[in-house]
matplotlib code that plots the C-alpha trace (Angstrom):
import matplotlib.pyplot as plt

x = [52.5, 54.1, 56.5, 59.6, 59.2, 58.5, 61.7, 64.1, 63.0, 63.2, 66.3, 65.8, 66.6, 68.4, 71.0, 71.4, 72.4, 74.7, 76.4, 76.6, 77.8, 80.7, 81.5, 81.4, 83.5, 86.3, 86.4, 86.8, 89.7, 91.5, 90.8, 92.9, 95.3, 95.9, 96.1, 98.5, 100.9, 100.5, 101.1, 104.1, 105.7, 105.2, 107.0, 109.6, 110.3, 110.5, 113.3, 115.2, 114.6, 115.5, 118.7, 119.5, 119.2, 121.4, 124.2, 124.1, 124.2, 127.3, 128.9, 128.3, 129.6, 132.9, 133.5, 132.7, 135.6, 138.0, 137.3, 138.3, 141.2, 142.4, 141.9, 144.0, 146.6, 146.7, 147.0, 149.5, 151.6, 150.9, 151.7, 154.9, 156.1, 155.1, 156.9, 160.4, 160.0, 159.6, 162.6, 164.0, 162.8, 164.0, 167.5, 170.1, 171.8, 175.4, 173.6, 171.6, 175.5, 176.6, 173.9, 174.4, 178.1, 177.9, 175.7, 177.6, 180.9, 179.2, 177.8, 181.5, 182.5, 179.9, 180.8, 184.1, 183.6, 181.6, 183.8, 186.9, 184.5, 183.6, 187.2, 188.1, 185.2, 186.7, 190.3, 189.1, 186.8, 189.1, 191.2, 194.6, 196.5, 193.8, 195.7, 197.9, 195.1, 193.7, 196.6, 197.2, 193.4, 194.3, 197.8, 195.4, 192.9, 195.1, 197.3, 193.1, 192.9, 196.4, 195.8, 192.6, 194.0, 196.8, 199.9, 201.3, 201.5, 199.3, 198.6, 196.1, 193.4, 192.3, 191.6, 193.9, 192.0, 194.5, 193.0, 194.0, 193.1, 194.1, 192.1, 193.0, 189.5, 189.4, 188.4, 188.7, 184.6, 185.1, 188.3, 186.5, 183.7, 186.2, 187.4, 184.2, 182.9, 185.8, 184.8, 181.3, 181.9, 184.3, 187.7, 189.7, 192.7, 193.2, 196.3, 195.9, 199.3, 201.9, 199.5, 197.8, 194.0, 192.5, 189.4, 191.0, 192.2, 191.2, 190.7, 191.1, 192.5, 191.0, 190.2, 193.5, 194.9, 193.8, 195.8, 195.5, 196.4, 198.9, 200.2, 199.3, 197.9, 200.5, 198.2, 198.2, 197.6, 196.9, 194.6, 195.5, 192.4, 192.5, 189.1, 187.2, 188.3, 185.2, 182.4, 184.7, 185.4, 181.7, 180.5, 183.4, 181.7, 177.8, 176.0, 176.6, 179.8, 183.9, 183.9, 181.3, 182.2, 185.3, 184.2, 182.5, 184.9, 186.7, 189.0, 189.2, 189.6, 190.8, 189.7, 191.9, 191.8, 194.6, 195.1, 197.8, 197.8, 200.8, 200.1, 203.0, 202.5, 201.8, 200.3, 201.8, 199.8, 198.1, 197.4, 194.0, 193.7, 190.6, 189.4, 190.3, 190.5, 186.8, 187.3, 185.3, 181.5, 179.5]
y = [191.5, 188.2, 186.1, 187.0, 190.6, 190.0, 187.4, 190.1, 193.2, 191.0, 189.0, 185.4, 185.4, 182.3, 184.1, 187.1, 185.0, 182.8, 186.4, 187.6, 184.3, 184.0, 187.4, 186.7, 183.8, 185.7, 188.7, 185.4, 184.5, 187.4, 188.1, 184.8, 185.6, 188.5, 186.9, 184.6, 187.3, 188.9, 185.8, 185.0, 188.6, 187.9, 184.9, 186.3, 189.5, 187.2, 184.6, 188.0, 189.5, 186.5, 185.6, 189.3, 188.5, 185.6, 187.3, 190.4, 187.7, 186.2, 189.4, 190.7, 187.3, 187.5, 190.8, 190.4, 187.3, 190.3, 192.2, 189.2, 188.6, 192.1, 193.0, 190.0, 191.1, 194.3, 192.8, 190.8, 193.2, 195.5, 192.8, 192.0, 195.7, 196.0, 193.0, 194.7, 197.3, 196.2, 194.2, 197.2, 198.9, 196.4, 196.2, 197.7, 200.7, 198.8, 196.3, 199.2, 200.4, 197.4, 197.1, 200.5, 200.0, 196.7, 198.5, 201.0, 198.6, 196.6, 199.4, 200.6, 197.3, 197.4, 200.5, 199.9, 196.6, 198.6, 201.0, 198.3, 196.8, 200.3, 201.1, 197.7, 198.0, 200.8, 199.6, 196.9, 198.9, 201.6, 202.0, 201.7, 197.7, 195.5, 192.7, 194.7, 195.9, 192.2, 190.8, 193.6, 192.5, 189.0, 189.7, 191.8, 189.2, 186.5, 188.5, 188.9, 185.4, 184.5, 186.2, 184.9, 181.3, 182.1, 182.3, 185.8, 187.9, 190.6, 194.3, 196.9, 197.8, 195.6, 194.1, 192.5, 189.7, 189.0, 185.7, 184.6, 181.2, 181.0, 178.0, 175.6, 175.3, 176.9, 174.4, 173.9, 174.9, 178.2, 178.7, 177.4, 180.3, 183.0, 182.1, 182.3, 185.1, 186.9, 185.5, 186.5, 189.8, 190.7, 189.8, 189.2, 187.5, 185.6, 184.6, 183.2, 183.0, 181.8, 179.6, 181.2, 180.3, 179.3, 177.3, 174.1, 175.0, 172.2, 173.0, 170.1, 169.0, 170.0, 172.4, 174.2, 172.6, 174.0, 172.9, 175.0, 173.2, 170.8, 173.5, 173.6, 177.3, 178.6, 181.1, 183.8, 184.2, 187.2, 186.5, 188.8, 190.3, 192.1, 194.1, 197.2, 197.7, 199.1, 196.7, 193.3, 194.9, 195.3, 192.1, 190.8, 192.4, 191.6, 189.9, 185.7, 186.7, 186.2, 187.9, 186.3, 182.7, 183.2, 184.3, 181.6, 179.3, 181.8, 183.0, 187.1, 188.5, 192.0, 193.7, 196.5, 198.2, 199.6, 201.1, 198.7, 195.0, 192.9, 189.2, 187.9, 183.8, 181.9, 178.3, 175.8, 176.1, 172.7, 170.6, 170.0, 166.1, 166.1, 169.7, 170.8, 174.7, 174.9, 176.3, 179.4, 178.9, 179.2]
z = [240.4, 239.2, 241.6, 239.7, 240.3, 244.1, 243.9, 242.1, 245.0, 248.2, 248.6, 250.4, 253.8, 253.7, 251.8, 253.9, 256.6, 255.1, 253.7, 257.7, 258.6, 256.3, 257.3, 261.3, 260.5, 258.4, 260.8, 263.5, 261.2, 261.5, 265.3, 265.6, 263.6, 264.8, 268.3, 267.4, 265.9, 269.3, 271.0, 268.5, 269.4, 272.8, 273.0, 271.2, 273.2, 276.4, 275.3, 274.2, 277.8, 278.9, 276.6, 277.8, 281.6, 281.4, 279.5, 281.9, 284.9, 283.5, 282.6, 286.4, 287.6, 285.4, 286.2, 290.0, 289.7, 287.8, 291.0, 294.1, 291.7, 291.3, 294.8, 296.2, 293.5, 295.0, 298.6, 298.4, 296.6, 299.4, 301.5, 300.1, 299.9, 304.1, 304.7, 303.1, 304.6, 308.3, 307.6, 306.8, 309.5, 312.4, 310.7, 313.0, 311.8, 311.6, 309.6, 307.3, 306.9, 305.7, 303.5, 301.8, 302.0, 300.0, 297.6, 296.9, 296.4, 293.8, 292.0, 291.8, 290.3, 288.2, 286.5, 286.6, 284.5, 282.3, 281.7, 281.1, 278.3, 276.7, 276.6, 275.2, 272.8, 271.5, 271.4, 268.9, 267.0, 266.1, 263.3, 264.9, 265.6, 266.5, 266.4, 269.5, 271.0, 271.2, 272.5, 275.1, 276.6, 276.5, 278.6, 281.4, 281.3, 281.7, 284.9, 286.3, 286.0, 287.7, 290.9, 291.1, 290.5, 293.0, 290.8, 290.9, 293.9, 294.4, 295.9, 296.4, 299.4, 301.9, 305.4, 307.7, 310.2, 313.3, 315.2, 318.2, 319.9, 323.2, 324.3, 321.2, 320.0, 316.7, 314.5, 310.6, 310.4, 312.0, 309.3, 306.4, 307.4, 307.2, 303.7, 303.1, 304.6, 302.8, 299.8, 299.4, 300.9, 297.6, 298.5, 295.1, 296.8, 300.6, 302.5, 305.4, 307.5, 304.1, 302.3, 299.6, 299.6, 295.8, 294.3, 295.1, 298.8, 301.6, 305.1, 307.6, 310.7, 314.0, 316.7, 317.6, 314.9, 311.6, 308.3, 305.2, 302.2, 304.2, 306.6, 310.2, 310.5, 314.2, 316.0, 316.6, 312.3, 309.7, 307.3, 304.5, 301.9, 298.9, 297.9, 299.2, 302.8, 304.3, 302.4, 303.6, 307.1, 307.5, 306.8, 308.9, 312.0, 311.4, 313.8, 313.2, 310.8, 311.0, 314.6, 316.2, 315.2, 316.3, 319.8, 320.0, 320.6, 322.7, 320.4, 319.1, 316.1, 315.0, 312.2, 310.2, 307.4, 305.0, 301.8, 300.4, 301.4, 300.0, 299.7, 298.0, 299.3, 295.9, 294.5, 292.4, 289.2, 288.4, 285.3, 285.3, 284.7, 282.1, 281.6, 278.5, 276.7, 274.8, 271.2, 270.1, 270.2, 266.7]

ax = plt.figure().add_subplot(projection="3d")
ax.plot(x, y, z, "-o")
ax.set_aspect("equal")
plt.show()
């Protein structure tokens, strides 16, 4: 048998192994590959865990810092409402009276008001003389404004303080504090002895001798109020009020209350010197 037939039947050895070894190498190739797809993946899954962790740790600290703020919120407004209400609680019940009774005297004021501006809504509205109706409101408004200012005499419910002073030491502070005690407690118009008391009144002098406007005040004196009888004769008696300041100084004071009080002492109406009438706003 001739060498080429020998060479064509039995492959060279050489050959084969190079074959196996290119083989061994590629399958190495893809083993590595492979690995580093794994190891790619790998990485990848644990910056997502770990983006994930960080985002559920700042979501559980915002809403842990929701929850402190909420719950002081909560305590504070729980707080506040226990607070009012012990005050409440430790009032006396002449000063709970005097509470409700001043309540209920500006609701009725209120709604009175209200029901003035509904009725003089529809007095202007309607289809009747406007120009009538207009000046009729103007005329009330203006007589409002009069015995507030002093200028007309007025009438209608009130209080009567009688003070006495027997040792001369009433002095111009304790009178200035029942104007106004009066004053904040509702009263509408004040006469104290024949002086009529207004926004420009002066108190001076000194203690046992009071002068109201210019006029010694002779005790004993009425002070004369006009406004709901019961709200200004409570606050007239509340603890550190008209009564007690008065007995302070040794003097005593007697409170009444009627259905008509006439105080007919009047004021000078006054120029003002550089206050002018404003013209309708635009």
């Amino acid at each position: 048998m001739s060498e080429d037939s020998r060479d064509d039947t039995n492959p060279d050895p050489d050959e084969h192994a190079l074959e196996e070894s290119a083989a061994d190498n590629s399958a190495a190739d893809d083993s590595a590959a492979d690995h580093s797809a794994d190891e790619t993946i790998s990485e990848d899954s644990a910056r997502t865990t770990r983006r994930s962790a960080k985002l559920g740790s700042r979501a559980g600290i915002a809403i842990g810092i929701l929850c402190v703020l909420l719950g002081f919120a909560v305590a504070v407004q729980v707080r506040q409402n226990s607070a009012a209400g012990q005050n409440l609680a430790g009032a006396r019940q002449e000063d709970l009276v005097r509470i409700l009774s001043d309540l209920d005297g500006r609701e009725q004021r209120l709604q009175g008001e209200i029901t003035d501006l509904k009725n003089t809504q529809q007095d202007l509205s309607s289809g009747g003389d406007k120009a009538q109706a207009a000046e009729q409101q103007a005329q009330k408004k203006a007589a409002q404004l009069a015995i507030l200012a002093g200028t007309v005499g007025a009438t209608g419910p009130g209080i009567t303080l009688h003070i006495t002073d027997p040792k001369s030491a009433l002095s111009p502070d304790v009178m200035l504090n029942v104007i106004q005690e009066l004053r904040a407690a509702g009263a509408e118009a004040i006469q104290v002895g024949t002086v009529r008391i207004g926004v420009t009144s002066a108190i001076t002098g000194g203690d046992g001798a009071v002068v109201v406007d210019g006029s010694p005040v002779k005790m004993p004196v009425d002070v004369l109020a006009i406004g709901d009888p019961a709200t200004i004769g409570a606050a007239m008696s509340i603890p550190g009020g008209v009564v007690s300041s008065v007995k302070l100084v040794g003097g005593v004071v007697t409170v009444t209350q009627s259905g008509k009080i006439d105080i007919t002492a009047l004021r000078d109406p006054q120029k003002p010197d550089y206050a002018e009438p404003a013209g309708p706003s635009k």
